[in-house]
N, C-alpha and C positions, 0 to 999 in steps of 0.2 A: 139348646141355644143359650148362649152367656148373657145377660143381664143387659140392659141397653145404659150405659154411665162409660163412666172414665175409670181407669182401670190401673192400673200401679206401672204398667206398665206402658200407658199410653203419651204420647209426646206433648209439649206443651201448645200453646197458641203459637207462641213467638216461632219455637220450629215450625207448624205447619203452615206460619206464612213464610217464611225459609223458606219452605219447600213452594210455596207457592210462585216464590220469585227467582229459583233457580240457587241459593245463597247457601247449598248444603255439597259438601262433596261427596262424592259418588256414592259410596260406601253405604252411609246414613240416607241416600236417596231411595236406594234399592231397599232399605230394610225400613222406610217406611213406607215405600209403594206396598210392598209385602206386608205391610202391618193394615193401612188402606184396604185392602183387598179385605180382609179378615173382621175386622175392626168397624160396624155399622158406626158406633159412637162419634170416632175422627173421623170417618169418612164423611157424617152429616159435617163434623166441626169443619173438614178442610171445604165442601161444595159452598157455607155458610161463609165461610172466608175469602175462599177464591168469588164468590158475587159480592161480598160486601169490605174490600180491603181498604185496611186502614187511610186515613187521609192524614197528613201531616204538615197539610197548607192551611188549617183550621186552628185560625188563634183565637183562644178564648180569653176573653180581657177577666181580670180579676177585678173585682169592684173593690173600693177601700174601704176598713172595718170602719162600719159608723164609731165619732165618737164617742158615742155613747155608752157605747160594749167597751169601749175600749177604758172608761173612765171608771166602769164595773170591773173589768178584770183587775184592775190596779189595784182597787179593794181588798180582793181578794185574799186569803192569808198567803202566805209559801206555801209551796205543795212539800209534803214530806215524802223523801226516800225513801224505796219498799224496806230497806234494815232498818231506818227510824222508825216506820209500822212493826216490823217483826216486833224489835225490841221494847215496844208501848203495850203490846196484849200479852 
């Protein structure tokens, strides 16, 4: 019995909610019903999906950076580029 994880060959989230909303054409449907069947890993992933699917009417307000933080970051030096690093050590 194979190892219970994700596997190099297994599909992402975004396909198996694809697949969960009919968004896959045939082809890729069959070969992941077939992966499904075989596959305990995406099978828990797609039953965990198909109950708990994304919601996209859920706005989450972004709060504005105190200014506080914001009067600390200004302080801050430049950040130096990874080649200005290479080149200093």
């Amino acid at each position: 019995m194979p190892p219970f994880g994700k596997g190099s060959f297994c599909p992402t989230a975004d396909t198996l909610q694809a697949y969960n909303e009919a968004r896959l054409a045939p082809a890729p449907t069959d070969a992941l019903r077939i992966h499904l069947a075989q596959c305990d890993f995406c099978y828990a992933c797609w039953q965990l999906l198909s109950a708990h699917a994304p919601t996209t009417d859920v706005v989450v307000p972004v709060p504005p950076v105190p200014v506080s933080i914001l009067c600390l970051a200004a302080q801050l030096p430049p950040a130096q580029t990874r080649d200005a690093r290479r080149h200093a050590a």
